[in-house]
C-alpha positions in Angstrom: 124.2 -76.1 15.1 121.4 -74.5 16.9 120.9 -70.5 16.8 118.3 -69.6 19.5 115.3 -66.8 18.9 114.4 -65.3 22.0 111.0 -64.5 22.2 112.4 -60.4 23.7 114.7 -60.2 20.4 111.9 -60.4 17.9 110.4 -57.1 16.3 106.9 -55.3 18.7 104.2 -53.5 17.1 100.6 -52.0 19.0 98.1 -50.7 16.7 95.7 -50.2 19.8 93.4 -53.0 18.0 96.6 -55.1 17.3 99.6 -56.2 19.3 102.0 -58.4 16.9 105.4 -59.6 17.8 107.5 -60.5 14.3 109.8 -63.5 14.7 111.8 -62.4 11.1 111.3 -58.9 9.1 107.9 -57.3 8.7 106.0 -54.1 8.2 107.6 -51.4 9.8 110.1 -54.1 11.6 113.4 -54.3 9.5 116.7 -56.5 10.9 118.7 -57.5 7.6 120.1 -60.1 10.3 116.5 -61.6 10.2 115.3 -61.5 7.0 113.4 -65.5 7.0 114.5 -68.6 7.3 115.0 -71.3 4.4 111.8 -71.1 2.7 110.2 -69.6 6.3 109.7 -65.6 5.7 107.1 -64.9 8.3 106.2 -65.6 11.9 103.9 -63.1 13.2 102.4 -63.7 16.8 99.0 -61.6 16.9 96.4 -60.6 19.5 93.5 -59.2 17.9 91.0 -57.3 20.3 87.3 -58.1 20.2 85.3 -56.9 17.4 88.4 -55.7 15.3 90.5 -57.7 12.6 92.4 -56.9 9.5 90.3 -55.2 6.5 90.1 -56.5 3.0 93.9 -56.5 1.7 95.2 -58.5 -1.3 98.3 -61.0 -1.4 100.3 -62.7 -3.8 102.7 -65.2 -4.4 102.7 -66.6 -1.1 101.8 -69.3 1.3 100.0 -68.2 4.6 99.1 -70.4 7.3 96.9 -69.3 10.4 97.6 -71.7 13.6 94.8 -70.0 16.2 95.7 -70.2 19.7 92.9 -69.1 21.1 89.8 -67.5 20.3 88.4 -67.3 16.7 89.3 -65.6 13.4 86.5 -65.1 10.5 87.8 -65.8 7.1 86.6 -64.2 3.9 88.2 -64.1 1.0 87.9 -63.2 -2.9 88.0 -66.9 -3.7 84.2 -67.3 -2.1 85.6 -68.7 1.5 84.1 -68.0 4.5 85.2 -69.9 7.4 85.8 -69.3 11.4 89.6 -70.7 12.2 89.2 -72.1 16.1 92.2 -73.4 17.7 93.2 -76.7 16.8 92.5 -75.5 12.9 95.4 -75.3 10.4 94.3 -72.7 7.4 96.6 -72.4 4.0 95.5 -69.9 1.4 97.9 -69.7 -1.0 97.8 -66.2 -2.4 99.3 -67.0 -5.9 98.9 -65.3 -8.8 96.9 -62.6 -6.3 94.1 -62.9 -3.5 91.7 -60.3 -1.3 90.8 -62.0 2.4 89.8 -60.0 5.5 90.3 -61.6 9.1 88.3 -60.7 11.8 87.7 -61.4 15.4 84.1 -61.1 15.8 83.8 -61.9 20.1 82.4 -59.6 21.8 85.0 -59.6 24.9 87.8 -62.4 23.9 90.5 -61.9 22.2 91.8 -64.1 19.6 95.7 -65.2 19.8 97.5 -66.6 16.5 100.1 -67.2 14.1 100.3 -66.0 11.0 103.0 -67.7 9.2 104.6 -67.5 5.6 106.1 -69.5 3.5 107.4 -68.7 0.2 106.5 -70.9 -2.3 108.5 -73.2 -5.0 106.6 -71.3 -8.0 105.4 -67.7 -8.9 102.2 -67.1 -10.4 100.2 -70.8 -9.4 96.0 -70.0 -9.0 95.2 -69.1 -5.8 93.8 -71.9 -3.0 92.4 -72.7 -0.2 92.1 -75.5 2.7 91.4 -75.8 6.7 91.7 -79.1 8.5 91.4 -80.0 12.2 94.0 -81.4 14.3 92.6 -82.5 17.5 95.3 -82.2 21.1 94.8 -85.7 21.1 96.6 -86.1 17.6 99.3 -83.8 19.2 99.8 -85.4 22.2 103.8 -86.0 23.3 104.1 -86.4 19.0 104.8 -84.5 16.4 101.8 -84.1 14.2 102.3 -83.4 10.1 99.6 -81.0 9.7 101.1 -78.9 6.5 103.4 -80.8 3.3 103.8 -80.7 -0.5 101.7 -83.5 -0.7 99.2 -83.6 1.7 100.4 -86.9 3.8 98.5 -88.0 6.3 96.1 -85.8 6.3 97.8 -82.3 5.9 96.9 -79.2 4.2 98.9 -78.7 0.9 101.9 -76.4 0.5 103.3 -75.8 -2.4 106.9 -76.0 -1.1 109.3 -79.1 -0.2 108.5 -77.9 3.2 106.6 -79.7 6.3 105.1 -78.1 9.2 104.4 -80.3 12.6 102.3 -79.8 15.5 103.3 -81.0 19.2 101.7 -80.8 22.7 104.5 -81.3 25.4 104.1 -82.0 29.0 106.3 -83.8 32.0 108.1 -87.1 30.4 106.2 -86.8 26.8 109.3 -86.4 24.2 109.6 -86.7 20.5 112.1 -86.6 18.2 112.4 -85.7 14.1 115.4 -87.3 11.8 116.9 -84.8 9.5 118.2 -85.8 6.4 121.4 -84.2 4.9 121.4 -80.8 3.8 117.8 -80.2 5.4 116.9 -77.3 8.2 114.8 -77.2 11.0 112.6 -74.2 12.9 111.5 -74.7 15.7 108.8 -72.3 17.4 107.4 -72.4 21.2 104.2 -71.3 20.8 103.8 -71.5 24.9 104.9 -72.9 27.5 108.7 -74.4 28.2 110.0 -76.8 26.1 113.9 -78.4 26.2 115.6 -79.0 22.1 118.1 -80.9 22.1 119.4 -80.1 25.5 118.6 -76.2 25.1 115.4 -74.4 27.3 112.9 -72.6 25.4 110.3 -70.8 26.9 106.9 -69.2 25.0 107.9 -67.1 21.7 111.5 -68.1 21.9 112.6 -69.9 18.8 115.8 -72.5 17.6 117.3 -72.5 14.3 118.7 -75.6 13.5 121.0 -76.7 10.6 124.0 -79.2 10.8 122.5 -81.9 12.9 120.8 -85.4 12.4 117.9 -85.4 14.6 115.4 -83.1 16.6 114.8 -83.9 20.4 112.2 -82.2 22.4 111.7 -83.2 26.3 110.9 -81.7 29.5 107.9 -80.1 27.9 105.5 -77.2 30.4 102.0 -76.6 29.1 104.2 -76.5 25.6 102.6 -76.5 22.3 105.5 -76.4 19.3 105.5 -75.9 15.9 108.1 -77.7 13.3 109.7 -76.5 10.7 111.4 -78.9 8.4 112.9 -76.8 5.4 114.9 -76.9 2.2 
């Protein structure tokens, strides 16, 4: 079974500084119908304008994962990191038993473009972490690219969750498909570009919930960069 996202359905919010598009529930956005997915609570598409960014605010109990577009995000947080997320970076912090990070875009005319994604983890209360890593395009090319997992296979950053994110870039006759095993979900969100799963057009911000099925197919990619979700 496959429930589609479109990319017009999910929740808008401008803060002037900010403009955020919210696959599932967030902030000020509330559908009951869209509450998260599996172990998947969070999908937030943000443009941050130059020179702005989010202020020193505190988590907890949570894993968050920023996939830049484009542009850069400074990272500082009350674990001592300070880092500058570029695209082809994957960030975890995992907020645990509580965490204080700003984000800010320092360009002077460019705006950065990125997912901030959350994933609620298998335990409450864990110390709080921290990791980047770089996945070049070429490691994403017409593949599917494990760049976040429980235990930090080939080469990922570390979630604490039976839950893998993967990476694709998608153009012309470059496919790629995943196996699901019984009883396991899949998310899959077009970051840009037009991608076809498993015989179903996407196009940028739209999404696919799938559940029911025993393999993932993506072809007929456009300029399309795709994130995986395989969930509980």
């Amino acid at each position: 079974m496959i429930e589609l996202r479109r990319a017009s359905e999910r929740g808008h919010a401008r803060h002037g500084w900010l403009e955020s598009y919210h696959s599932f529930s967030f902030a000020d956005y509330h559908d009951p119908a869209h509450m998260g997915y599996s172990a998947l609570r969070v999908i937030n598409e943000d443009r941050v304008q130059p020179g702005t960014g989010f202020g020193t605010h505190g988590h907890r109990d949570m894993e968050i994962i920023s996939y830049v577009l484009e542009g850069a995000l400074a990272h500082q947080d009350s674990m001592g990191n300070g880092s500058t997320i570029v695209p082809g970076d994957v960030q975890r912090m995992s907020a645990g038993r509580g965490v204080m990070h700003s984000e800010f875009n320092h360009e002077k005319h460019a705006t950065t473009h990125f997912l901030q994604i959350w994933i609620e983890p298998s335990a409450r209360g864990i110390a709080p972490g921290y990791e980047q890593k770089h996945f070049d395009a070429a490691s994403k090319r017409g593949r599917l690219r494990l760049v976040a997992s429980p235990d930090g296979a080939d080469g990922s950053v570390t979630i604490h969750q039976d839950a893998r994110i993967y990476a694709g870039l998608f153009d012309g006759a470059e496919r790629a498909t995943h196996a699901l095993l019984p009883g396991r979900k899949a998310y899959l969100h077009l970051a840009r570009g037009k991608l076809t799963v498993n015989g179903t057009p996407l196009e940028a911000g739209d999404a696919a919930k799938i559940a029911g099925v025993a393999e993932v197919m993506l072809q007929r990619g456009a300029g399309a960069e795709a994130l995986l979700f395989e969930l509980p």
